[in-house]
N, C-alpha and C positions, 0 to 999 in steps of 0.2 A: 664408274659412276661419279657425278660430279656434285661438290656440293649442295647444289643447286635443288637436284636431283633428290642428294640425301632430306634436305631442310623437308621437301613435299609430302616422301616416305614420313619421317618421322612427326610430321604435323598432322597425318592423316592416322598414325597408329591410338592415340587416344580418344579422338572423335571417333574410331571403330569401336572400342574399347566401352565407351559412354552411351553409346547407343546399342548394343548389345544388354549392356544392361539396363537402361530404361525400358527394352524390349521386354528382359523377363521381368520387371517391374508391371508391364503392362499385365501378361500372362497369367502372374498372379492376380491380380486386381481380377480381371475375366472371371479366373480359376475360380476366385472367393465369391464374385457375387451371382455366377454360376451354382455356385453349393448354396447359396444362401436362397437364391430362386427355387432352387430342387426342391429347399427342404420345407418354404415357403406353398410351395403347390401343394407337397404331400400335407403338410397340416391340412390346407382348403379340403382335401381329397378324403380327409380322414374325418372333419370335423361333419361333412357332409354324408358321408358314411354314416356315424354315428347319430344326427338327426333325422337321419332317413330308417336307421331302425328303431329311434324312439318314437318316433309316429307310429309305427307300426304295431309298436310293444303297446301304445296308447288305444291304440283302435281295435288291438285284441279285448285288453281290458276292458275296455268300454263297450265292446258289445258283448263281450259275456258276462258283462256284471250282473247280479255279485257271484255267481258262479267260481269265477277265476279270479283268484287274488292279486290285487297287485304287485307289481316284484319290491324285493324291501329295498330299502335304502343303502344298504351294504354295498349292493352291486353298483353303485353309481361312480360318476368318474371324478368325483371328490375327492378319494381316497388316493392315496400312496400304496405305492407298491407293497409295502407290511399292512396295510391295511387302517393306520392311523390317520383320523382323518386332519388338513391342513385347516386352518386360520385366516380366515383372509383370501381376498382372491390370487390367483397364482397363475400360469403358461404350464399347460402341459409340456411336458417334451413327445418324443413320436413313439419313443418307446409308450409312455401312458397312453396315449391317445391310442394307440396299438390296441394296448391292454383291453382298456375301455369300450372298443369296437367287438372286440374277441368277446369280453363277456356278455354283453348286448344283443350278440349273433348267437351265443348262446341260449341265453332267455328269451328270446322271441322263439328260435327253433319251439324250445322246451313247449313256450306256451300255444305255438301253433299245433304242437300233439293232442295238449289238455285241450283246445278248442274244438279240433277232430273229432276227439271221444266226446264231446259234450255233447256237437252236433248227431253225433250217431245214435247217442242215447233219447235225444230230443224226436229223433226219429222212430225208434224204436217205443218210444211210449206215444206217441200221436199214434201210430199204427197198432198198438193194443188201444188204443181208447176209442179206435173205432170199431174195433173187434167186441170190444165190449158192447158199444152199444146197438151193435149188428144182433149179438147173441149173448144176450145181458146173463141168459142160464148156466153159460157155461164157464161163466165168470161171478159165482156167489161169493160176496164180501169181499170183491177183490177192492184194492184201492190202489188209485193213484194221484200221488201229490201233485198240484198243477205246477210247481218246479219243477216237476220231471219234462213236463213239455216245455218247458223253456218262459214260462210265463210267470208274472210276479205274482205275488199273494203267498196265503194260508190256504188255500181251498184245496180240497179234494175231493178226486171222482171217484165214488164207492156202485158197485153192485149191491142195491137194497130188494129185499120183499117188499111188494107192493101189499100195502093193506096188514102191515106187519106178519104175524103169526099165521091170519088166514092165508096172506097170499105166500107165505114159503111153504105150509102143506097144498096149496093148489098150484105152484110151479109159477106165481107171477112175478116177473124180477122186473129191475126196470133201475136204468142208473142214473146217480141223482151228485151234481154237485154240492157240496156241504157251506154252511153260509161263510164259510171265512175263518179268518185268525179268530184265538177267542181272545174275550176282554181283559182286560189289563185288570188286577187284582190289587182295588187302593186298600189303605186301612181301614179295621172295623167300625163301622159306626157304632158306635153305643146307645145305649136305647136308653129310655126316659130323659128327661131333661138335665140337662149341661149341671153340673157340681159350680154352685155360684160361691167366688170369693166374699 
């Protein structure tokens, strides 16, 4: 091999050598912001998660109000893992955001049960309340709260005797909704005139 020869070799072994490693230079760079995109989506993915079950948690709420209570503030994703809540705004990590989703999927579940049985019940007393009023006899002083059918107020559907006394020894029933909430009970008024200073 001739000098010549060698000087080529050896001018080319470090230019190998420096480009090799700008390579993995590169690799990492990829590698990092690779991970940093991944973990970037997963937030997107999680945060979107979790306001797609608080709509839900909302619209349960809101249409069985007041029925179904709202969830308490415990469960929200403020909290730290111990349960203490933070200061100030903060970045979840994915583990919390995690967290967060998990409990939210849980409370919705929960309250899509409790909304089930309500609607069943709502069902179940519309179909006595027409039974009553099919065969009001066979339903004497039965009541039912107009909460039970799903509807707001004080009222209630009672099976009465028509015509009071006479009509329960002559068998006349007849079912009558009651006027409402009763009134609010202020303080006594005092009679005769006010005690003047």
């Amino acid at each position: 091999m001739t000098h010549g020869e060698q000087s080529v070799i050896g001018s080319d072994a470090p230019a190998l050598g420096l480009g090799a490693a700008a390579h993995d230079g590169l690799d990492q760079e990829f590698a990092v912001d690779d991970g940093a995109e991944l973990e970037r989506a997963a937030r997107r993915s999680l945060r979107g998660q979790i306001a797609k079950l608080e709509r839900e948690l909302s619209a349960i709420v809101a249409g069985t109000f007041p029925h179904i209570a709202a969830p308490s503030p415990a469960g929200s994703a403020a909290t730290s893992p111990a349960g203490s809540p933070h200061s100030g705004p903060r970045l979840l990590g994915l583990e919390e955001l995690e967290r967060s989703r998990d409990r939210l999927a849980g409370r919705v579940s929960e309250l899509r049960g409790l909304a089930a049985v309500r609607v069943e019940r709502e069902r179940l007393a519309r179909e006595q309340l027409e039974r009553m009023k099919l065969e009001p006899g066979r339903y004497k002083f039965v009541r039912l709260p107009v909460s039970d059918l799903g509807q707001g107020g004080c009222g209630v559907w009672e099976v009465r005797p028509r015509l009071g006394l006479i009509g329960m020894l002559a068998g006349w029933w007849q079912v009558k909704l009651s006027s409402g909430c009763p009134l609010a009970r202020g303080p006594r008024s005092r009679r005769g005139p006010s005690p003047q200073a």
